[in-house]
N, C-alpha and C positions, 0 to 999 in steps of 0.2 A: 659825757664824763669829763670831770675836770677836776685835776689832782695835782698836787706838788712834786715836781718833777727837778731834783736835785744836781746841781752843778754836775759832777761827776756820770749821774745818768743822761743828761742834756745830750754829752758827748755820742754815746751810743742811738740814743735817740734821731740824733742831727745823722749820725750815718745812714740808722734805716729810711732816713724822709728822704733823702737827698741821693743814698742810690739805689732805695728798694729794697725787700725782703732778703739777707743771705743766710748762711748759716753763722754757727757762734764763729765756730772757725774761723770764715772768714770776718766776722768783726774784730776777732783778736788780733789779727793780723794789722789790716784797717789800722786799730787804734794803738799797736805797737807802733807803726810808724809816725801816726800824727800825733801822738803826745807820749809815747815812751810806755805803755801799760803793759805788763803781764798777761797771761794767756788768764791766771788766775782771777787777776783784777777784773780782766774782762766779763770771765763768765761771774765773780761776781755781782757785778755789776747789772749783769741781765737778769740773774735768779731776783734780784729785787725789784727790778720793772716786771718781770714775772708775776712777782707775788703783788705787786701793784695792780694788775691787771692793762700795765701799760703797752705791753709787745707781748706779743702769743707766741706757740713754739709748736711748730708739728715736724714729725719725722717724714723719712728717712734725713740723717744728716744734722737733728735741731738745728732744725731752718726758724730763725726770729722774721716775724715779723709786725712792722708799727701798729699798734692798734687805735691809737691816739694819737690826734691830728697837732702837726704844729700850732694850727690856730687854737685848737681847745688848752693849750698850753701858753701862748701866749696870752687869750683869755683871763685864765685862772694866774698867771704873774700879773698883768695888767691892773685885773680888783686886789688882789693884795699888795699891790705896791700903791696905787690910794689909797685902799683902806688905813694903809700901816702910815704912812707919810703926809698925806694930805685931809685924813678924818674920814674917807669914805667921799670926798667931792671929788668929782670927773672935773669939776668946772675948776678947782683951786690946781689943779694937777695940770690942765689944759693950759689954762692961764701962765704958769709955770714956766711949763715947757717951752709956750713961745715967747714969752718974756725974755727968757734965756736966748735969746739972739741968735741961736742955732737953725734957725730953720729959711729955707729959702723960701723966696715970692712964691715960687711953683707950689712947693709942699702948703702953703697955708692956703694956696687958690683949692688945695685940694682937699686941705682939712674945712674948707669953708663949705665945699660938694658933700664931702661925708657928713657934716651937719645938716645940710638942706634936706638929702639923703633919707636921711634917719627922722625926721620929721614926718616925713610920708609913708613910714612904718607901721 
């Protein structure tokens, strides 16, 4: 499953991956400290990954939790930010990135593995 997961929802998201299923509760709590939210904000925030089918809810307590994987989220940003920016080329986006002078020796020894990698798929 791989869906548009919005700035605002990320936020809750990142808590369920990073510490596990809680309840709303405790998210609102959570996200009142690290960025200032409402208990409101909060749960709206969940009733739309809800209704996305992105975080589940079972009782006692609606207890959230993640149903979708960071990675199918980064995934699904990954092809639309080529698609949107570079035409849909992995290769003009790759090219890109490490043109852009940001990357060390290490990361491109390793983006050179994830290509070899992926050949033998």
């Amino acid at each position: 499953m791989a869906l548009k997961v919005h700035d605002s929802e990320l936020k809750v998201m990142e808590a369920l991956w990073s510490l596990g299923e809680m309840t709303a509760a405790q998210l609102a709590k959570i996200l009142k400290e690290q960025v200032g939210w409402s208990r409101n904000t909060t749960y709206t925030v969940i009733g739309k990954l809800l209704e996305k089918g992105a975080v589940g809810r079972y009782e006692p307590n609606f207890v959230c939790k993640p149903i979708i994987t960071r990675e199918q989220v980064q995934q699904y940003e990954a092809k639309e930010l080529i698609g949107k920016l570079f035409d849909g080329s992995a290769e003009m986006f790759l090219s890109a990135f490490i043109s852009g002078g940001n990357i060390s020796d290490a990361e491109l020894e390793r983006l050179k593995s994830i290509v070899e990698n992926a050949k033998e798929v």
